[in-house]
VEXDREN-2710 file (C-alpha; in Angstrom, 1 decimal):
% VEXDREN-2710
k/r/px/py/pz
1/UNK/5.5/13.3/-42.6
2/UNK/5.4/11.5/-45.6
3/UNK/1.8/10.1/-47.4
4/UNK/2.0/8.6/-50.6
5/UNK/5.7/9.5/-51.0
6/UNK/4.8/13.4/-50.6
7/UNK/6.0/15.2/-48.0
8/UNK/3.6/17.3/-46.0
9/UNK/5.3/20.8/-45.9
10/UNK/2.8/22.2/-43.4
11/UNK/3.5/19.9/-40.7
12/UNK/0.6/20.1/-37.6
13/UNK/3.5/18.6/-34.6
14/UNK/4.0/22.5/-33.4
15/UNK/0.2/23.1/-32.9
16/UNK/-0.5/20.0/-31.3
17/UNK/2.5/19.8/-29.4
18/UNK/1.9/23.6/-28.1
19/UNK/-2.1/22.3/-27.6
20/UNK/-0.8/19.4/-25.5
21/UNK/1.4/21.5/-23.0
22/UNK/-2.1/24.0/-22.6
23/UNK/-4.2/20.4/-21.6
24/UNK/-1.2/18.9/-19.1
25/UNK/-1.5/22.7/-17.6
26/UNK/-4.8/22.7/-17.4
27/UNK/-5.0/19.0/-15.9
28/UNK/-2.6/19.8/-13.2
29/UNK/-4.8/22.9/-12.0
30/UNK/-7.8/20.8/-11.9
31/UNK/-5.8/18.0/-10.0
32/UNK/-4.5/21.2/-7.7
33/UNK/-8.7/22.2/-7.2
34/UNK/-9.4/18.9/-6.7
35/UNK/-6.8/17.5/-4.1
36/UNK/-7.5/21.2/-2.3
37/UNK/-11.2/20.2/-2.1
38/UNK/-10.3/16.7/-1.3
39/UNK/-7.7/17.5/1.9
40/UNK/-10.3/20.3/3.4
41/UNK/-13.4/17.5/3.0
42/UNK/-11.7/14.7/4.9
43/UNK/-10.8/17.2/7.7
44/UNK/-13.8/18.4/7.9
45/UNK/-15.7/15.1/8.4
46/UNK/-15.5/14.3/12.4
47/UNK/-14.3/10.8/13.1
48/UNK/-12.6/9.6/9.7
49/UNK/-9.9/8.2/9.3
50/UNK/-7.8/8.8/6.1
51/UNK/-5.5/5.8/4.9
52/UNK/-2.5/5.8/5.5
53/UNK/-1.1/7.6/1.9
54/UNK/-4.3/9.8/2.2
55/UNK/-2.7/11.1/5.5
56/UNK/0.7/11.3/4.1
57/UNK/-0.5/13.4/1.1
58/UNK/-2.4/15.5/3.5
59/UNK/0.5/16.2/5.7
60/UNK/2.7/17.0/3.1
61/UNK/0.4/19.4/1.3
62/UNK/-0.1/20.9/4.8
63/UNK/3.6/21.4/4.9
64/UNK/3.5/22.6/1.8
65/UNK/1.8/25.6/2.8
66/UNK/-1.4/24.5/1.9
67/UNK/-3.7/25.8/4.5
68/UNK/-6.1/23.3/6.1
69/UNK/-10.6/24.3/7.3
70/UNK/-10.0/27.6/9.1
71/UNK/-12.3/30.8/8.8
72/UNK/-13.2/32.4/5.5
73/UNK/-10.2/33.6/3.6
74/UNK/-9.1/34.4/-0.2
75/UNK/-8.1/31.2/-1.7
76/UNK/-5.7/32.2/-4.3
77/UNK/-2.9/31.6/-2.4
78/UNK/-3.9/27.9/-1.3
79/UNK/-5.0/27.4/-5.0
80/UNK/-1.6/28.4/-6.0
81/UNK/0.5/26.5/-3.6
82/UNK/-1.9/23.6/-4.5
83/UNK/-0.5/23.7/-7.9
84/UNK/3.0/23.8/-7.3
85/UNK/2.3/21.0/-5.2
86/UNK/1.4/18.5/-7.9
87/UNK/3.4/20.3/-10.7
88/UNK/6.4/19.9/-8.7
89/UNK/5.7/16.1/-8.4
90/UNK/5.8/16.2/-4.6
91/UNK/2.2/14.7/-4.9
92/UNK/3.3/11.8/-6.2
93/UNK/6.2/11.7/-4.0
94/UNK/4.2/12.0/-0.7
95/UNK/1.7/8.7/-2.4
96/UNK/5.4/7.6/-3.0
97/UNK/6.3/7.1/0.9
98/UNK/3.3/4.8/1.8
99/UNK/2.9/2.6/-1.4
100/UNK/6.9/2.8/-2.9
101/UNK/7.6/3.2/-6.4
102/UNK/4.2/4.0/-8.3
103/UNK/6.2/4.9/-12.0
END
């Protein structure tokens, strides 16, 4: 990076960049918490009816291992499947087959 024809030496790129991959991790886990939250609330509430990439999302994170309301259980394992589930851009994919190309 150059300012006023002098070359910055101590260049900031690594540190942000390395900052940057720490925030798109932490998004996705929050995106993970939040569509876990999400799928569980809509089948929870008798008599509603999801549209249609709502219920394609929700079937595919079932499939996904993803467990659905059930009795009290450690979470971990949902949480973690969760999160492959959107790192692994099969979210996306599963919005993908209702609405086409999104990208």
């Amino acid at each position: 990076m150059c300012i006023r024809d002098r070359e910055d030496h101590v260049s900031m790129g690594w540190s942000a960049a390395r900052k940057l991959r720490t925030a798109v991790d932490n998004l996705t886990r929050v995106l993970a918490v939040e569509l876990y939250a999400a799928t569980r609330a809509v089948e929870l509430r008798e008599g509603l009816t999801p549209a249609p990439a709502t219920r394609a999302v929700i079937d595919a994170v079932r499939e996904a291992g993803v467990q659905g309301p059930g009795p009290d259980r450690f979470l971990a394992p949902d949480l973690a499947a969760a999160d492959a589930f959107v790192r692994d851009g099969r979210l996306l994919a599963a919005v993908e087959t209702v609405t086409g190309p999104l990208q």
